[in-house]
Structure formats: C-alpha cells, structure tokens
N, C-alpha and C positions, 0 to 999 in steps of 0.2 A: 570432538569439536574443539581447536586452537582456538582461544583469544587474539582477537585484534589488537596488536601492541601500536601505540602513538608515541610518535617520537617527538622527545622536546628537542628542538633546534639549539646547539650551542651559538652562545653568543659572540659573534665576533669581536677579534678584538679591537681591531681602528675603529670599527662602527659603536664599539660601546665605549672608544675612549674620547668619540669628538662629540663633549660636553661641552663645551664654550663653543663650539659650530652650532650644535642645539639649540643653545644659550642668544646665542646672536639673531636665529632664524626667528625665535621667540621676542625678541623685543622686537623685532622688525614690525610686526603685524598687531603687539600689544602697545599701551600708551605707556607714557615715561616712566618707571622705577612698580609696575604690574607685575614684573615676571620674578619670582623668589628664586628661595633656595633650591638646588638640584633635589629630587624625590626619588631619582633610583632610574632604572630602565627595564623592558623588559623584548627578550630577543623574540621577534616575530617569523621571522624563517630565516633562510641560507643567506649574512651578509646583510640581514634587515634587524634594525635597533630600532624602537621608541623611546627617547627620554620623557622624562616628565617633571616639570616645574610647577611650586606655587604659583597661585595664581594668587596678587596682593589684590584685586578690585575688589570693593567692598562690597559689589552688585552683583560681585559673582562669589559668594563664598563658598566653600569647601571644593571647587573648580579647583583643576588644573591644566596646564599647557602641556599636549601633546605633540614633540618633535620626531618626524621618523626619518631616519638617517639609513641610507643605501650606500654600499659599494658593488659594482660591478666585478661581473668572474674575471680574474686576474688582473684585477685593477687595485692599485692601492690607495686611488683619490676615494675619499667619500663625499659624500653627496645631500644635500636636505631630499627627501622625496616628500614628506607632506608636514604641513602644520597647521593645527586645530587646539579650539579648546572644551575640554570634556570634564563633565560632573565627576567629582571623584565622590568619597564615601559620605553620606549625610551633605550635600548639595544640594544648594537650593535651588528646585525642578517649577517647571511649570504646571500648573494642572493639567490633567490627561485632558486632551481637548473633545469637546462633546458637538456633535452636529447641532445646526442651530435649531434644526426642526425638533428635537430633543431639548433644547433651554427651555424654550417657552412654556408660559406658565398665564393660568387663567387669567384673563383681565389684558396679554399682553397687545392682543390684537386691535389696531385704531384704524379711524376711518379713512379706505384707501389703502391699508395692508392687505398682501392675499397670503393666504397659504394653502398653498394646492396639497390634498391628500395625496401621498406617493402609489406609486402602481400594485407593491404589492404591501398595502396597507393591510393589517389582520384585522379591523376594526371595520372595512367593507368585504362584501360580496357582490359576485354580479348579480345584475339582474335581468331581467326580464322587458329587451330593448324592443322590441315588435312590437307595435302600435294596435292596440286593441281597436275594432269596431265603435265606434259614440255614436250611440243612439238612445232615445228617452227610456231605453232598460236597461240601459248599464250600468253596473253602481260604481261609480266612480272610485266610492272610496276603499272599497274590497281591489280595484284595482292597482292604487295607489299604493297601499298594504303591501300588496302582492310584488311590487317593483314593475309594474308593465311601465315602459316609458322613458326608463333611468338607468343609465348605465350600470351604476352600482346600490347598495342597498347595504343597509346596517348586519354585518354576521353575528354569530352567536356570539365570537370573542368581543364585538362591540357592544352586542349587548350586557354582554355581562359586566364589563367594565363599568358601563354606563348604570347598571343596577347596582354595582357595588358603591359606585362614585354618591350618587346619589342618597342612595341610603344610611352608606355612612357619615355625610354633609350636614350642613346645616338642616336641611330642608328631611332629614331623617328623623327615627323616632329619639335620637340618644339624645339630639340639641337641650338647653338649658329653654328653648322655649315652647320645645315638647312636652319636656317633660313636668311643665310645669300649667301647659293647655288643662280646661276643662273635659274638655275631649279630642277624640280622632279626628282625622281630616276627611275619614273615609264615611263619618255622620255627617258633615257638614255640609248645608246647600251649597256653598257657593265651591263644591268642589267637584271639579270635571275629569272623570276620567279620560285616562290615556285608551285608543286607539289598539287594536292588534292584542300582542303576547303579553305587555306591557299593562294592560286594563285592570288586572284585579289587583297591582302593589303600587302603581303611581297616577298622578291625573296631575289636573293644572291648577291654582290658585285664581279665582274667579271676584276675591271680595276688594276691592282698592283702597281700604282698610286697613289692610290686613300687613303684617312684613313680608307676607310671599307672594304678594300681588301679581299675578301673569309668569311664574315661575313655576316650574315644578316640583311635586312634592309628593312625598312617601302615604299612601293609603291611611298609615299608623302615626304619622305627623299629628301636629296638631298647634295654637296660638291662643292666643285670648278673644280674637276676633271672630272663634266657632257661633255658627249659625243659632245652634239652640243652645249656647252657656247662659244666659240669664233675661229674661224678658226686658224689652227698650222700652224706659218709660215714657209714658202717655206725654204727646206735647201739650196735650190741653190743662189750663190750668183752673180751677175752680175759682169762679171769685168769690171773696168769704161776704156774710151777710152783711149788711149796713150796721152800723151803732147810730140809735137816735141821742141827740140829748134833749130828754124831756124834763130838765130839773127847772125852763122858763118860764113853761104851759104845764096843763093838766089835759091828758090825750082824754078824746072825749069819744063815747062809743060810735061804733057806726051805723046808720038807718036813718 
C-alpha cells in the first residue's frame, strides 16, 4: 500500500513579491494607520499568495489582514482576489455561540413570554391523544397519569432530570434548612404527596408558613414549620387571682 504524497504549491514569485499591492488593498478596507507591518505570506495553490499584516486596532488584537493575491496562466499582471480579516494566534474570539433555548435560566421566563418545547425534546414523550369515554366511572385522574388527551407527556429522561433537579435544590434533603428541620417533610401534615411514579420521593408544601409554601419538595426535606415539631401554645391566658388589701378593714367571717 503507497502513501498518499501532498504536494506543497511553490510560491510564485510576482504573486509573493506584490506586498505593497497587498499593502494598499488592506488599507482600503481598514481605517487610517490599522494595517501594520508585513507578517510573511503563505502560497495557497498555482499563482495564489496570501499576505498577512498586523492588524493595529485595539478591538481586534492579535488579528490579522489577510490579502490573497492571483495571477492568471500566462499572465504577468497580478491581481487582489480577496481581502479579509482573521484571528491570528491568541485572538480575541467571541464566545462560541449557544442557542437561546439553551441560555435560559430559571426565573428567565415573564409574563407574555412563551417557549415552546422543540419536537424532539428528550424530556417529553407522546402520549396518549384518543379521547377516552367520560362517564361517572372514569377516573379521571388515572387518565391524566396515563397521558389520555395530550400530545406529549413527561419521559423518563425528564423525569429523571426533574428528580435530580429537585433533590439536589433547595427544596432537597442537603439544604441548610433541612438539615437543620425537626423532622421530614414525609411526617408532616401539611405534606401532599405527588401523583403517579413520583409519590413515594416528592409531594407538595401545603403549610403558608412555611418557606416552601405550594412548591415542591423532597419526601426527606424538611423546615421549622413541621406539623408535629413542638406543641402551639394555648391562646387562652389564665387570669391570675385578685390581691385584696385588707390592711383598712378587718374581713369579717361569713354567715
């Protein structure tokens, strides 16, 4: 088996020697006193040069100006054929650009924003669009569960997401104000379990009290506002007995 040999293109020599043609094409398109010293050239095919100039803007550092110079077969004029400018080594780049549905970040969404799930979101699954029967045996919410009705429906990838999000959050057992609860959230009256797969690790915050008020929360959670951390004391107040002063009269018995 022969090796593939690549051949490096000798550089021409008019095309490598019109540096101030280069030079000129590059101020044309840069502002006043931008375009530096010559950087070298480097031959790109048969009769084709690049130079390359500093570039002095201060908003483009470590850039340079790329000038590519042509001459035609049997031609001795040469030619600009492109001028650009390009990041040279340690260039200051832009951030790799990230789609917007990928920025966002909790809290971003106001009212009157939408953001539609994409089609092939891994965080749904279809569901179950055929309209069941309603009638006073149906249980609606085994239905519901089930996705009868809805296009799509939570997958495993979103559920797990959502378990891990959750658990490991505020609203988990590690928080500073779990770990510091009397008890679980999974003792506590005012806590409603979740629905479905999700029932025996999360429920809802039920107490208005509480910091997790209508939010959800990890079974092994926990606050200061738990149901049975310490008895509420009584509103009734005792009123204390009277003090006579007897030291005007002498109390006399009674009958």
């Amino acid at each position: 088996m022969s090796r593939t040999r690549v051949r490096t293109p000798a550089a021409d020599q008019a095309c490598a020697a019109a540096v101030e043609m280069a030079r000129s094409a590059a101020e044309e398109i840069a502002r006043p006193g931008e375009v530096g010293e010559h950087l070298g050239f480097d031959a790109e095919g048969d009769r084709v040069v690049t130079h390359y100039f500093a570039c002095l803007d201060r908003a483009y550092e470590g850039w340079r100006w790329a000038i590519t110079v042509a001459r035609a077969s049997r031609a001795k004029a040469v030619t600009v054929s492109e001028t650009v400018l390009l990041p040279g080594k340690g260039a200051l780049l832009a951030p790799t650009w990230v789609p917007w549905s990928r920025r966002l970040r909790p809290g971003d969404l106001g009212p009157g924003d939408l953001l539609p799930a994409e089609a092939d979101d891994d965080r749904l699954a279809p569901g179950f669009t055929a309209e069941a029967e309603a009638d006073d045996e149906t249980d609606h919410q085994m239905l519901f569960e089930y996705g009868l009705g809805r296009a799509r429906v939570l997958s495993a990838i979103g559920r797990d997401l959502a378990v891990n999000r959750w658990h490991s959050g505020e609203s988990g057992p590690d928080s500073p104000l779990a770990t510091a609860a009397p008890a679980q959230c999974s003792t506590c009256g005012f806590y409603w379990p979740l629905a479905g797969a999700l029932r025996l690790g999360f429920g809802v915050c039920a107490n208005e009290f509480a910091p997790d008020d209508g939010k959800v929360v990890a079974a092994d959670h926990g606050c200061g506002a738990h149901s049975e951390a310490a008895p509420a004391p009584s509103a009734a107040v005792e009123a204390p007995q009277p003090i006579l002063d007897d030291l005007g009269y002498d109390p006399m018995p009674e009958g």
